[in-house]
C-alpha positions as CSV (number, residue, x, y, z in Angstrom):
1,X,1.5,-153.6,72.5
2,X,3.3,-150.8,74.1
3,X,5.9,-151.3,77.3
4,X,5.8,-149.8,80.1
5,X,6.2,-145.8,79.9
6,X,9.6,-144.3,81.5
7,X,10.0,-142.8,84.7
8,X,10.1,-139.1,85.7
9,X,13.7,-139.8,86.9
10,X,14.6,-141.1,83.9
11,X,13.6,-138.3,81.6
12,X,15.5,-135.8,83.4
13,X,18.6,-137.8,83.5
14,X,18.2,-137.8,79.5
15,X,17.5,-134.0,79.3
16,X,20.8,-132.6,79.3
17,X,22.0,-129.6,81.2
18,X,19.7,-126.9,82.1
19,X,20.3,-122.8,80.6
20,X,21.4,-122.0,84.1
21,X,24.1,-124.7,84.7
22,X,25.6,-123.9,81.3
23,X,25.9,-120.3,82.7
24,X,28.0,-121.4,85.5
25,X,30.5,-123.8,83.4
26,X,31.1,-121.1,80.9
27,X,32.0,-118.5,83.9
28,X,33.7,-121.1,85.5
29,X,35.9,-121.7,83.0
30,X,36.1,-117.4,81.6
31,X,37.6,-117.1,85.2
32,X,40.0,-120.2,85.1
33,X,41.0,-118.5,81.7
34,X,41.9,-115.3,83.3
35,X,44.0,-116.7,86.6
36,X,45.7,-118.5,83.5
37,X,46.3,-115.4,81.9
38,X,47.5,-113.2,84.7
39,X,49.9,-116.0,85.8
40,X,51.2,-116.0,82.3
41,X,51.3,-112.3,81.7
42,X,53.3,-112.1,85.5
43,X,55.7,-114.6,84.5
44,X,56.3,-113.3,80.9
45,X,57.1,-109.4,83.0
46,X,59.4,-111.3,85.4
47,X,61.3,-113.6,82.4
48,X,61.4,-110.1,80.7
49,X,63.0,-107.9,83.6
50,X,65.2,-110.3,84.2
51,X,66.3,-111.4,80.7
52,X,66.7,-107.9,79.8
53,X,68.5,-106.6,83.1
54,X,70.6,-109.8,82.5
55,X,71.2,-108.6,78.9
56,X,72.4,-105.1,80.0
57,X,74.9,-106.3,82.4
58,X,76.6,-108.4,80.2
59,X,76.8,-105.4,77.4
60,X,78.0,-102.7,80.2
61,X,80.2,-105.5,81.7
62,X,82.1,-106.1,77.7
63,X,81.6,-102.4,77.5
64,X,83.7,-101.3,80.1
65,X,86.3,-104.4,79.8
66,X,87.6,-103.0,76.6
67,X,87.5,-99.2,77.0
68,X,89.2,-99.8,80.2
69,X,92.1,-102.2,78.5
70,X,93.1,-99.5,75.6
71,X,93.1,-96.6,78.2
72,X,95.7,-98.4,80.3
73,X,97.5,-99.0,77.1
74,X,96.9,-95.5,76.0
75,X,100.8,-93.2,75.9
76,X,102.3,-96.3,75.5
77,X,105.9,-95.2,73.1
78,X,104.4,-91.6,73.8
79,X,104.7,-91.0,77.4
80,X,109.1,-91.0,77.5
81,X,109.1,-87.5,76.1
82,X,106.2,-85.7,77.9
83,X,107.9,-82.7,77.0
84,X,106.2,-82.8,73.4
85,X,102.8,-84.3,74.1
86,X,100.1,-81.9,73.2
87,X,100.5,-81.5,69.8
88,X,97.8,-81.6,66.9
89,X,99.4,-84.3,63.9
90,X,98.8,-83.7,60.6
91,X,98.5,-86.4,58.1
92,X,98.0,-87.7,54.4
93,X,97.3,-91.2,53.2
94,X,97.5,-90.7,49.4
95,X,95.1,-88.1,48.4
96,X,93.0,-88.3,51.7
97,X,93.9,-85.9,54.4
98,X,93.5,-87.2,57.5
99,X,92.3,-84.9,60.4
100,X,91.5,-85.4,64.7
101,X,94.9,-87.2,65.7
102,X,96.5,-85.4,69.0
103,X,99.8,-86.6,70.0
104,X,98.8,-87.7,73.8
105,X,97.5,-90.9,75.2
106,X,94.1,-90.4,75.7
107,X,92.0,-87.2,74.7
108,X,88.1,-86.9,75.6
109,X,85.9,-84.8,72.6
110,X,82.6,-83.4,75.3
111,X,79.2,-84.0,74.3
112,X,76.3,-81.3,75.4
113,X,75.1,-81.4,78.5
114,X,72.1,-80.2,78.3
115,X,68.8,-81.7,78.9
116,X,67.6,-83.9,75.6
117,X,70.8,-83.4,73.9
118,X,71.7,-86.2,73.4
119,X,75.1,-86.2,72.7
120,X,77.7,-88.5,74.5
121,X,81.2,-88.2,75.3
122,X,84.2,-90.2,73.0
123,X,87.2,-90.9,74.0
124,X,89.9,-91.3,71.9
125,X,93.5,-93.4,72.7
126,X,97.0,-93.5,70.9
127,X,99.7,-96.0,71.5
128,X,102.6,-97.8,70.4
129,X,101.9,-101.2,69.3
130,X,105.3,-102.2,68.6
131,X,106.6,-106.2,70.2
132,X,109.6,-105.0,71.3
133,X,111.0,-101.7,72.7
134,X,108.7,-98.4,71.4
135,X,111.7,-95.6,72.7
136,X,111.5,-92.0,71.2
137,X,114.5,-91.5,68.5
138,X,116.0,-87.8,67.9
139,X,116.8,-86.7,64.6
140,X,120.6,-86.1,64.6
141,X,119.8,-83.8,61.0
142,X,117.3,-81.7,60.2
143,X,114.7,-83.0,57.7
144,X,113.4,-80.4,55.2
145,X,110.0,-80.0,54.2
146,X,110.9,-81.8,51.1
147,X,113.8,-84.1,52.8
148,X,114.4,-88.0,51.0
149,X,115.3,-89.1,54.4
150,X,115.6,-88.9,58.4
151,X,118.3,-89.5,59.9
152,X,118.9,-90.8,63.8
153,X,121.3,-92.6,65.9
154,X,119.4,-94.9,65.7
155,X,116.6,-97.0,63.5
156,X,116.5,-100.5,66.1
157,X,112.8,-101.2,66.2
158,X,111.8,-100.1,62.8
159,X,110.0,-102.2,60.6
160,X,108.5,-102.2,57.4
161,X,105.5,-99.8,56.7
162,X,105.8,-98.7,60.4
163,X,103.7,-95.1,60.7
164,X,105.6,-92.9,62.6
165,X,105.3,-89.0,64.3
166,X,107.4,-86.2,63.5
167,X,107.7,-83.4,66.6
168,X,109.0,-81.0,68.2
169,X,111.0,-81.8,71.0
170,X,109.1,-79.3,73.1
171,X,105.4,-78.5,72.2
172,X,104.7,-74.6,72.5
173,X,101.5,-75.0,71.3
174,X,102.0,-73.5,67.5
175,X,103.8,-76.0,65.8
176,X,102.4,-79.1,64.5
177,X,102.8,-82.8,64.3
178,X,103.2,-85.0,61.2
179,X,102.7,-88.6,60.5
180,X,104.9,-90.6,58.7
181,X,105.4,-94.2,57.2
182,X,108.8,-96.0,56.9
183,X,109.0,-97.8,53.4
184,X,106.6,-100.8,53.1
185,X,109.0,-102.8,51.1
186,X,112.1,-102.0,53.4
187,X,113.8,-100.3,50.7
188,X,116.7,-97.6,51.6
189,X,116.2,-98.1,55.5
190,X,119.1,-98.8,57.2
191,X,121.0,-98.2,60.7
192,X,120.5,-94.3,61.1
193,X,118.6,-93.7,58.0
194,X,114.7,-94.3,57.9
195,X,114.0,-92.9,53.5
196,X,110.6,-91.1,53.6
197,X,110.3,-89.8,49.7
198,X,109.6,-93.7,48.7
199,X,106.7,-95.1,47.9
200,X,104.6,-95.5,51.1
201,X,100.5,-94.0,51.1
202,X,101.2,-92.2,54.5
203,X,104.1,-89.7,52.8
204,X,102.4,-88.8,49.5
205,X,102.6,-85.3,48.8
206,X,104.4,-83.6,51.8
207,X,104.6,-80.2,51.5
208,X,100.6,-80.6,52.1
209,X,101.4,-82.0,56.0
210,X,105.3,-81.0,57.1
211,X,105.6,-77.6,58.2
212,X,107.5,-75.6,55.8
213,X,110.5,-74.9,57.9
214,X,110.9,-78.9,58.7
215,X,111.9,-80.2,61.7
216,X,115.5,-79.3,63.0
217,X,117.9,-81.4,64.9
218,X,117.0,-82.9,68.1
219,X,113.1,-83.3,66.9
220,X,111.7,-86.4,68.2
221,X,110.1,-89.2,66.1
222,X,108.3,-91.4,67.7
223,X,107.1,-95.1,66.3
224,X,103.9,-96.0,66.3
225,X,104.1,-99.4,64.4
226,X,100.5,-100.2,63.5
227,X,99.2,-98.1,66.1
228,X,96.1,-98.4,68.8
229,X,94.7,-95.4,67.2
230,X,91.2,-96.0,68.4
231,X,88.1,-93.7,68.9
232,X,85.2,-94.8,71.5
233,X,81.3,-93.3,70.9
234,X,78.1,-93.9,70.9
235,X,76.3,-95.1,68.2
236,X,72.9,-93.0,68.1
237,X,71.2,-95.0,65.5
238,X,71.6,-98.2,67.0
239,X,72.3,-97.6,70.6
240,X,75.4,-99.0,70.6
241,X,79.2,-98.7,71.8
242,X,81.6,-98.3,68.8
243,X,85.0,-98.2,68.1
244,X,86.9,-96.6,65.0
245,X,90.7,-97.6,64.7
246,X,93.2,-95.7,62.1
247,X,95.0,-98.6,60.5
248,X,97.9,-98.2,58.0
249,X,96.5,-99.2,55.0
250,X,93.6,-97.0,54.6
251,X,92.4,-93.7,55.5
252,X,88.8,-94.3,56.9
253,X,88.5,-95.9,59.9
254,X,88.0,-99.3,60.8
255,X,84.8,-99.6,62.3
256,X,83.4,-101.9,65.4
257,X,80.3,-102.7,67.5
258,X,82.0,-103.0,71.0
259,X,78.3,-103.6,72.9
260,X,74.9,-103.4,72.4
261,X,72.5,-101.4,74.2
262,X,74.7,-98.8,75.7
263,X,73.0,-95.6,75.5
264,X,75.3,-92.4,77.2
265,X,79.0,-92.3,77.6
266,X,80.4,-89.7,80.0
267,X,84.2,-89.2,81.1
268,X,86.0,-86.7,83.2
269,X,89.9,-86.0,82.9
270,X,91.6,-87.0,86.3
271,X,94.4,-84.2,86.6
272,X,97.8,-83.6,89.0
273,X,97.3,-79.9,89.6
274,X,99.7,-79.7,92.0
275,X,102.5,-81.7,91.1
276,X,101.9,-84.2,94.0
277,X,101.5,-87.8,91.4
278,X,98.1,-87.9,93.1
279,X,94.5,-87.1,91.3
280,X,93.3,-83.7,92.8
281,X,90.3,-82.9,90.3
282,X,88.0,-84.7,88.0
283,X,86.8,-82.1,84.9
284,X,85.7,-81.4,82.1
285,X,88.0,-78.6,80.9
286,X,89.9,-79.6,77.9
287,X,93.6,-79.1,78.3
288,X,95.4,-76.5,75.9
289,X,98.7,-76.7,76.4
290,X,101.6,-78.9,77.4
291,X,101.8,-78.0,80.9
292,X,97.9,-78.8,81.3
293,X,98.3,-82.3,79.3
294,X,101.0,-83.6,81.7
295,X,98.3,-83.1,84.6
296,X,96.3,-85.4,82.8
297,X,96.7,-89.3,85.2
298,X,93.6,-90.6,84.8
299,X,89.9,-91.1,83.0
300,X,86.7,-91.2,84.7
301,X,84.1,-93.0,82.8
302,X,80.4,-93.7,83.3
303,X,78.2,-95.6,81.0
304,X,74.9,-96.2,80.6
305,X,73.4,-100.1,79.4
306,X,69.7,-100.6,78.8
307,X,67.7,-103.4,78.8
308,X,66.7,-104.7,75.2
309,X,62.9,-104.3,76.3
310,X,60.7,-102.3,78.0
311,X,58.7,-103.1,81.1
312,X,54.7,-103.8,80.2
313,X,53.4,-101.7,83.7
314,X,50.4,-100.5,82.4
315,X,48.5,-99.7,79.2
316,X,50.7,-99.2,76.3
317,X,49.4,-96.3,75.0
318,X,48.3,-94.5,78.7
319,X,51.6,-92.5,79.1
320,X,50.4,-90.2,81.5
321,X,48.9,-92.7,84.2
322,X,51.6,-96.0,83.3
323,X,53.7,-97.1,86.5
324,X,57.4,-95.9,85.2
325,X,60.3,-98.5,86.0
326,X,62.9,-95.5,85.7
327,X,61.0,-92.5,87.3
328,X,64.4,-90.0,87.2
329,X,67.7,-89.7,85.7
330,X,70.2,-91.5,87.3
331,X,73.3,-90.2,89.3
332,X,76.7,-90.5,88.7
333,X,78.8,-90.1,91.9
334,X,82.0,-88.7,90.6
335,X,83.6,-88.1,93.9
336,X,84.5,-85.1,96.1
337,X,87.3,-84.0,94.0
338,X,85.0,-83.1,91.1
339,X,84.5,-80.2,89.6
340,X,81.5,-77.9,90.8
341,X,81.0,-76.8,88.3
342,X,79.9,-80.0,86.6
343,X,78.7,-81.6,89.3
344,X,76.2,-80.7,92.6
345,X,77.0,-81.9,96.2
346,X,75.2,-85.2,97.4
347,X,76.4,-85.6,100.6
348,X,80.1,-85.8,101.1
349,X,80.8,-86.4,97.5
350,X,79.7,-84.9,94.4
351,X,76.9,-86.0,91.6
352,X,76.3,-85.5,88.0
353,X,72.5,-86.1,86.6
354,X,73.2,-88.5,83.5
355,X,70.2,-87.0,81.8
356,X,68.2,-89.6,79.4
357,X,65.4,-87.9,77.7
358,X,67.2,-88.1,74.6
359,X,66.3,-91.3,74.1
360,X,62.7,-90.7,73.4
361,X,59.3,-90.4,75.1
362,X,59.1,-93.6,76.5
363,X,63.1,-93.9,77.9
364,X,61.3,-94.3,81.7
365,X,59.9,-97.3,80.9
366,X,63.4,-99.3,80.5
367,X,65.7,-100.5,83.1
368,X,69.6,-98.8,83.3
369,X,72.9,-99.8,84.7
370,X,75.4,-97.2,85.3
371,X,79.1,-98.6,85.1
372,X,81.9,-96.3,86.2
373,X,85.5,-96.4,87.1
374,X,88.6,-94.7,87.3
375,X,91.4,-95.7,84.7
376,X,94.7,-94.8,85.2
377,X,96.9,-93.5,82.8
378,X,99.6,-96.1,83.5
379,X,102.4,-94.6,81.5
380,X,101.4,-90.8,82.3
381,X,101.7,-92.0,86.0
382,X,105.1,-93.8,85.5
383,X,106.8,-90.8,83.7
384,X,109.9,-89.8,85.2
C-alpha cells in the first residue's frame, strides 16, 4: 500500500537551484572578488607611497645631518694660518703611498653634468681632532729631507702617534705638503723636539714624500691628531651615501654606509670674491691657488633620496602608456648668486636640472626628495 504521492510544491523545493541562479551567485560573488581586490590593490599603492616616501625622508634627513656636522667642523686646526691652505700633501704609510689629501677644509671633486652621466659630486673634509687646543707650531730649524727630528717652540698638544702636516708658511702653489706621525710609543718627544726618523708607519721612507730641499725655518706644522679625514660619495652600486675616513693605522680607508637610498649628490663652493665676509657666488670652478681657496666660506649641497619602491601606475611592462610619478628632473634652486653658467634663471633666482636618467629606464616611476642647504665654513668665516 503506497501513501499518498508528494505535492508539486514539494518537489521543487527538493530540486535544488536552477542553471540560471547558479549563474547569478557565481557573478555575484566574481564581482564581490574584484571590489575586494581593487580595494586591496588601492590600499597596498597608498601603504607603498607612503612607506616609501616615509623611508626617503628619513635617509635624506640622516643624510644631510652628518655631511652638514663634518663640514662645520671642516678647517678646524687648519684655518689659523690661511696663508698656507691650498696645498696638495704627500704621504706614505709603510710601503703604500697615499694620494688625494689637500691641505684645506673642505674640497668638492665634480661629477659630469651631463645628461645620463651619472656621476655625483664628493666632498671631501680635513680637520683637527685634537681635545684640547689644535694651534699651528713653526719650526724654529729647518728639517732636511732626511732630518731625525723637528724642532719648535713648542710640542704642547702632541700626543703619541699624532699625524701631523709639514708646510710652507705661504703656499705658492709649487711646493708640496707632507704628512707626518709623531712616535707611537712617545719615544724621543719632548718640549721643542717632535723625533720623526723612529719607528712610526706614516714616516717610513722619506725621501719618497719630503721635498728634497726640506722645509726651512718658519714652516708650519700643523696637528691633526687622529684626524676627520673624511670623503662623502655616492655609492653607484647600491644607491647609497658613503663615507671613507683616513685613519692612522692603515692606509685604505675606512669605509661607511651614511644612508640608504640617496641617489645624486651635488655641491657648489660658496665664495668671498670681494673681500666683503659675505657669499657673493655659488660655483663650480675649482679653486687653484691660495688667493682663490681663502674665498671659499661656504658649501652648497643638494641631495637626492628615493623611495625604496616604485609606484604600480599602470602595467609593468607598458612603459610607453604607464602614468609616471616623476614625469621630469627635478630643480635645484641655488639662488640668484649662482653661477650662470651652471645654472638657468627661474624667476628671480637661479635653477640647476638635477638630471636622473642615470638611474635607469624606469627612474620616473619612483618618488624623490631633494635636500639642500648652505653650510658654512665656520672656521674659514672666523679667520682673522
Amino acid at each position: 500500500m503506497t501513501g499518498p504521492r508528494p505535492t508539486p510544491r514539494l518537489r521543487r523545493r527538493h530540486a535544488g537551484f536552477t542553471l540560471i541562479e547558479l549563474m547569478v551567485g557565481v557573478v555575484l560573488g566574481m564581482l564581490t572578488v574584484i571590489i575586494i581586490a581593487n580595494v586591496f590593490t588601492n590600499a597596498e599603492g597608498q601603504k607603498r607611497t607612503t612607506t616609501s616616501g616615509s623611508d626617503a625622508q628619513v635617509a635624506g634627513s640622516l643624510a644631510l645631518h652628518a655631511l652638514q656636522r663634518d663640514v662645520r667642523m671642516a678647517g678646524y686646526g687648519l684655518a689659523g694660518a690661511p696663508a698656507a691652505l691650498g696645498c696638495s700633501i704627500t704621504a706614505q704609510y709603510n710601503s703604500t703611498v697615499v694620494t688625494g689629501l689637500r691641505l684645506v677644509p673642505a674640497e668638492i671633486t665634480f661629477g659630469s653634468l651631463a645628461a645620463g652621466a651619472g656621476t655625483s659630486d664628493a666632498i671631501r673634509v680635513l680637520a683637527a681632532a685634537r681635545a684640547g687646543a689644535a694651534l699651528p707650531m713653526k719650526l724654529t730649524n729647518a728639517h732636511a729631507q732626511a732630518g731625525a727630528s723637528m724642532e719648535v717652540a713648542s710640542t704642547l698638544g702632541v700626543g703619541r702617534g699624532d699625524l701631523l702636516v709639514l708646510a710652507p708658511a705661504e703656499w705658492d702653489g709649487a711646493s708640496a705638503c707632507s704628512l707626518v706621525q709623531a712616535p707611537t710609543d712617545g719615544s724621543g718627544l719632548t718640549a721643542t723636539t717632535i723625533p720623526r726618523a723612529v719607528a712610526a708607519p706614516w714616516n717610513a721612507n722619506a725621501s719618497s714624500f719630503l721635498p728634497a730641499g726640506g722645509y726651512p725655518a718658519g714652516s708650519l706644522l700643523f696637528n691633526l691628531g687622529a684626524p676627520l679625514a673624511r670623503t662623502y660619495r655616492i655609492d653607484t652600486a647600491t644607491w647609497s651615501l658613503r663615507s671613507s675616513d683616513l685613519v692612522p693605522t692603515a692606509a685604505a680607508p675606512v669605509v661607511r654606509e651614511v644612508a640608504p637610498q640617496i641617489v645624486l649628490l651635488r655641491a657648489l663652493y660658496g665664495k668671498d670674491t670681494d673681500g666683503d665676509g659675505m657669499v657673493d657666488l655659488y660655483d663650480r670652478a675649482a679653486p687653484t691657488t691660495n688667493a682663490q681657496w681663502r674665498q671659499v666660506m661656504a658649501l652648497r649641497v643638494a641631495l637626492v633620496a628615493r623611495s625604496a619602491l616604485f609606484e604600480r601606475t599602470g602595467a609593468d611592462g607598458d612603459l610607453a602608456n604607464r602614468t609616471l610619478v616623476t614625469p621630469n628632473a627635478p630643480q635645484w634652486d641655488v639662488g640668484p648668486q649662482a653661477d650662470s653658467n651652471i645654472a638657468a634663471a627661474c624667476g628671480t633666482s637661479r635653477c640647476m636640472t638635477l638630471d636622473l636618467s642615470h638611474l635607469g629606464a624606469d627612474w620616473q616611476r619612483y618618488r624623490y626628495r631633494v635636500y639642500d642647504t648652505v653650510i658654512p665654513l665656520r672656521n674659514a668665516v672666523w679667520n682673522p
